[in-house]
C-alpha positions as CSV (number, residue, x, y, z in Angstrom):
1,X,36.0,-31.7,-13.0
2,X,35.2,-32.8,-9.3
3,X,32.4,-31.5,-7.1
4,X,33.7,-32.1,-3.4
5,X,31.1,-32.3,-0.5
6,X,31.5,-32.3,3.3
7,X,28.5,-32.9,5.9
8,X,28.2,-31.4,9.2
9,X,25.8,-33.7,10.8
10,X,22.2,-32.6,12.5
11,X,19.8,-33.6,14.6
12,X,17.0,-34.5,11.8
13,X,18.6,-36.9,9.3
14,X,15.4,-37.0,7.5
15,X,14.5,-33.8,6.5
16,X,16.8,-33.5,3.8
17,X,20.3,-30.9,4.3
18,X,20.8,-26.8,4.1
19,X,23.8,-26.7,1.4
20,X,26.8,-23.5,1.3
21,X,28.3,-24.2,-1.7
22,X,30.8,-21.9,-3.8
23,X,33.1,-22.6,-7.0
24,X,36.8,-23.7,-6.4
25,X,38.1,-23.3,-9.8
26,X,39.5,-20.4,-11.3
27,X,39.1,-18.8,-15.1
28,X,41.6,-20.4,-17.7
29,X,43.5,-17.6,-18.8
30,X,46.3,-17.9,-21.6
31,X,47.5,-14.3,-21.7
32,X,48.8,-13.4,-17.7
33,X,49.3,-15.3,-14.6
34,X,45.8,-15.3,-13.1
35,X,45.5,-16.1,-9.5
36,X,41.8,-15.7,-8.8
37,X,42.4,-14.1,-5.7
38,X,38.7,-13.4,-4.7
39,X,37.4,-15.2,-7.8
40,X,37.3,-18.4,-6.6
41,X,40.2,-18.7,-4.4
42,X,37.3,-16.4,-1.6
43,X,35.1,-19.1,-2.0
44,X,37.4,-22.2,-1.2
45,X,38.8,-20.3,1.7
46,X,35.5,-19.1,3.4
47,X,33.6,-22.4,3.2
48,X,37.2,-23.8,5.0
49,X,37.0,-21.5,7.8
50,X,32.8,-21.9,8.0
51,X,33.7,-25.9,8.4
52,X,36.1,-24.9,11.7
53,X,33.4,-22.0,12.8
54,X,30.5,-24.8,13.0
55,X,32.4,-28.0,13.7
56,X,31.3,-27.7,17.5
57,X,27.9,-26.3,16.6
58,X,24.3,-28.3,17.4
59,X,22.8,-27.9,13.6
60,X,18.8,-28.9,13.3
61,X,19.3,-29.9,9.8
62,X,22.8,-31.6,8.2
63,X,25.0,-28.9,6.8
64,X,26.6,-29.8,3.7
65,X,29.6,-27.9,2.5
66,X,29.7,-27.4,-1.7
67,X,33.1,-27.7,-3.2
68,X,32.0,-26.5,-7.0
69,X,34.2,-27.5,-10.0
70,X,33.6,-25.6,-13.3
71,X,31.9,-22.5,-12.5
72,X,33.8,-20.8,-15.0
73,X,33.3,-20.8,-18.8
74,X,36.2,-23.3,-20.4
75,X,35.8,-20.5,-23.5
76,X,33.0,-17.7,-23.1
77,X,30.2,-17.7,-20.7
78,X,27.5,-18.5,-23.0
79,X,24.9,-21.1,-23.8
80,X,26.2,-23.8,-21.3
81,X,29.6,-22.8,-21.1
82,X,29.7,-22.3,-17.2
83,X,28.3,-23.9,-14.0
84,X,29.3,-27.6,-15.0
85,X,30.0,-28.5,-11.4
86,X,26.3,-27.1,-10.0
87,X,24.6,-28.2,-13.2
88,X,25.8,-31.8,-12.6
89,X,25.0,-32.0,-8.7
90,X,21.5,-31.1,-9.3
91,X,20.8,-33.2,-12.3
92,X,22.8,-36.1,-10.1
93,X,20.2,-35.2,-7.3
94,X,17.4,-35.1,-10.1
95,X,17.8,-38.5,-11.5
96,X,18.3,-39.6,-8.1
97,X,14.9,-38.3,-7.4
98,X,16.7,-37.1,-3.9
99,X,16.7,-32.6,-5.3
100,X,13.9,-32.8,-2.6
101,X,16.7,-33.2,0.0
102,X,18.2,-30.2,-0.9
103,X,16.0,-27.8,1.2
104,X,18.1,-24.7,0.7
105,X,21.3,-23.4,-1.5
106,X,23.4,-20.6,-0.6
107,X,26.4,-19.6,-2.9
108,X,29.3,-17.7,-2.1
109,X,31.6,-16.1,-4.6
110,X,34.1,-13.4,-4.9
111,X,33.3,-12.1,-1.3
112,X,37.5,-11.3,-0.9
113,X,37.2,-7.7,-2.4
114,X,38.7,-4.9,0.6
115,X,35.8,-2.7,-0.6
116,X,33.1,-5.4,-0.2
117,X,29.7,-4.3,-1.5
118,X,27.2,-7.3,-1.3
119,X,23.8,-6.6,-3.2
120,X,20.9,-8.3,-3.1
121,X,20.6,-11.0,-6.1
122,X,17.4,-10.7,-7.5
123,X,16.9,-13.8,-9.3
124,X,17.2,-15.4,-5.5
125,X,14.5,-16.8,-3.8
126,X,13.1,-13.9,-1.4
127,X,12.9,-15.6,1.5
128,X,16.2,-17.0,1.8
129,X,17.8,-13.5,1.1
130,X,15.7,-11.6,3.4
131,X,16.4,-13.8,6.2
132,X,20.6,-13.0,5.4
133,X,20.1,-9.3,4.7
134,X,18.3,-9.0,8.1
135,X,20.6,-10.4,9.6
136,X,23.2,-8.2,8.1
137,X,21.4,-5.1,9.5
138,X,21.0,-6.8,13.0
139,X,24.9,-7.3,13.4
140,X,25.6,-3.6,11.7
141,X,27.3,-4.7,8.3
142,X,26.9,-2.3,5.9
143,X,28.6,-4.5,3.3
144,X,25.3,-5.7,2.7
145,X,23.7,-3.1,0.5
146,X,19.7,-2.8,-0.2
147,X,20.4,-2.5,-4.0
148,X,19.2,-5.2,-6.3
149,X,21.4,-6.8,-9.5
150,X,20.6,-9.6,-11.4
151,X,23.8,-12.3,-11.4
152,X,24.3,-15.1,-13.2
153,X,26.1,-18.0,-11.4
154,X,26.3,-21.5,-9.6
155,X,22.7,-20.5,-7.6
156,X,20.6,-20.5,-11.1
157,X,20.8,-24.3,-11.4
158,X,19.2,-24.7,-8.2
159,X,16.5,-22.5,-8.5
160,X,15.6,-24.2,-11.9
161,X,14.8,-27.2,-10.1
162,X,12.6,-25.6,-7.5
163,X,15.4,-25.3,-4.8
164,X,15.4,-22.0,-2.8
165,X,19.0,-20.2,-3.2
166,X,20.6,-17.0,-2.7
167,X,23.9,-15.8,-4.4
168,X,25.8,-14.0,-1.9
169,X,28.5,-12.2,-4.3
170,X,30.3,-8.7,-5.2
171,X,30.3,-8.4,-8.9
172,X,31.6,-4.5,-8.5
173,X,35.7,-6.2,-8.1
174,X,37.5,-4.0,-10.6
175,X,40.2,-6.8,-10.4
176,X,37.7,-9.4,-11.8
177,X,39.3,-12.1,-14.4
178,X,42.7,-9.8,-14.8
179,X,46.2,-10.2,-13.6
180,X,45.1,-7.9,-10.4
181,X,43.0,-10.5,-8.8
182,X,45.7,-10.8,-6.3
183,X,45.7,-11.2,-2.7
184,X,46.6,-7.6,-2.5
185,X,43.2,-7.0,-3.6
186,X,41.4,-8.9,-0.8
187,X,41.2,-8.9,2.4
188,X,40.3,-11.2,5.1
189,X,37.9,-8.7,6.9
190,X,35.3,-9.1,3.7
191,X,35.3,-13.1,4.4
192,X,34.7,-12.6,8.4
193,X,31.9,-10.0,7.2
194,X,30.0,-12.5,5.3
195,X,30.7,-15.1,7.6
196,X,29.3,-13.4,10.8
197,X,26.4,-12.8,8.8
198,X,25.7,-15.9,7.2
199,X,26.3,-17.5,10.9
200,X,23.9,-15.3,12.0
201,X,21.4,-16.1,9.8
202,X,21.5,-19.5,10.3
203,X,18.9,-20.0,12.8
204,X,16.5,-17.7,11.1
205,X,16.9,-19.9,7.2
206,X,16.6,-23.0,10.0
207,X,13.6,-22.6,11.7
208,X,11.9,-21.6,8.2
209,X,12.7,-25.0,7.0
210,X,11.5,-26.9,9.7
């Protein structure tokens, strides 16, 4: 497995980095063609696009873009059958003594669904999710929904080691881990929704970290 990381430099090299991070990998599955159309594949494709959208931007703080490896379970999500990639960066950044760097996580996945319903994570740290939700309500995107659901994924290694994170995800996909999680399941539209809203809560998660 192979974490892959990118860095969109910032004006304050010493004040550690925001990270968007988001799995790459998709389930194993023996018994259909599985695609992974907005699990995992939405992911990749978003943080892609984010790097283009921000290439030209002045960022306070380095941006580093999170490849993840081995979000999915190799068997059955269970005991620590799952988050290999994010459980290995932050132990990495742990032993490195360097997790302090890591001022703030904020995970993507399976955000490709055409009936995209984002609710609020509520493991995530406050904060960090009320500065995006805000935002969402200040550029009218409904696909942000008040609702709260616990999730588990990539984010809860980083908010074991004391990092703030949010989990920005639509667990309500009908097509999730079956032969339907097609591209004619998604739609480009969901990514440019989270997108203008993560974009525009940029300088709000920013300024809280200075």
């Amino acid at each position: 497995m192979v974490n892959i990381r990118a860095t969109l430099p910032g004006q304050a090299k010493d004040r550690g980095r925001l990270v968007i991070g988001g799995h790459y990998d998709t389930k194993l599955v023996r018994e259909f063609p599985f695609v992974g159309a907005s699990d995992g594949a939405s992911s990749a494709a978003f943080l892609l696009e984010l790097a283009r959208s921000l290439k030209g931007r002045t960022n306070p703080l380095p941006i580093e873009l999170l490849f993840l490896d081995g979000e999915e379970a190799v068997v059955d999500w269970q005991g620590q059958d799952h988050t290999y990639g994010s459980r290995h960066y932050v132990q990495d950044a742990q032993r490195a003594r360097t997790s302090k760097d890591i001022r703030a996580f904020i995970l993507v996945d399976m955000i490709g669904d055409r009936d995209l319903g984002i609710r609020r994570e509520q493991n995530s740290t406050p904060w960090l999710t009320d500065a995006i939700w805000s935002a969402a309500k200040r550029i009218n995107r409904p696909e942000f929904l008040d609702e709260m659901t616990p999730i588990e994924d990539d984010h809860l290694e980083f908010l074991q080691a004391g990092i703030p994170s949010v989990d920005i995800i639509d667990l309500d996909y009908p097509a999730w881990h079956r032969e339907e999680d097609r591209l004619d399941h998604v739609a480009a539209g969901s990514l440019q929704a989270v997108g203008d809203v993560l974009i525009a809560a940029l300088p709000a998660i920013e300024n809280h970290l200075k």
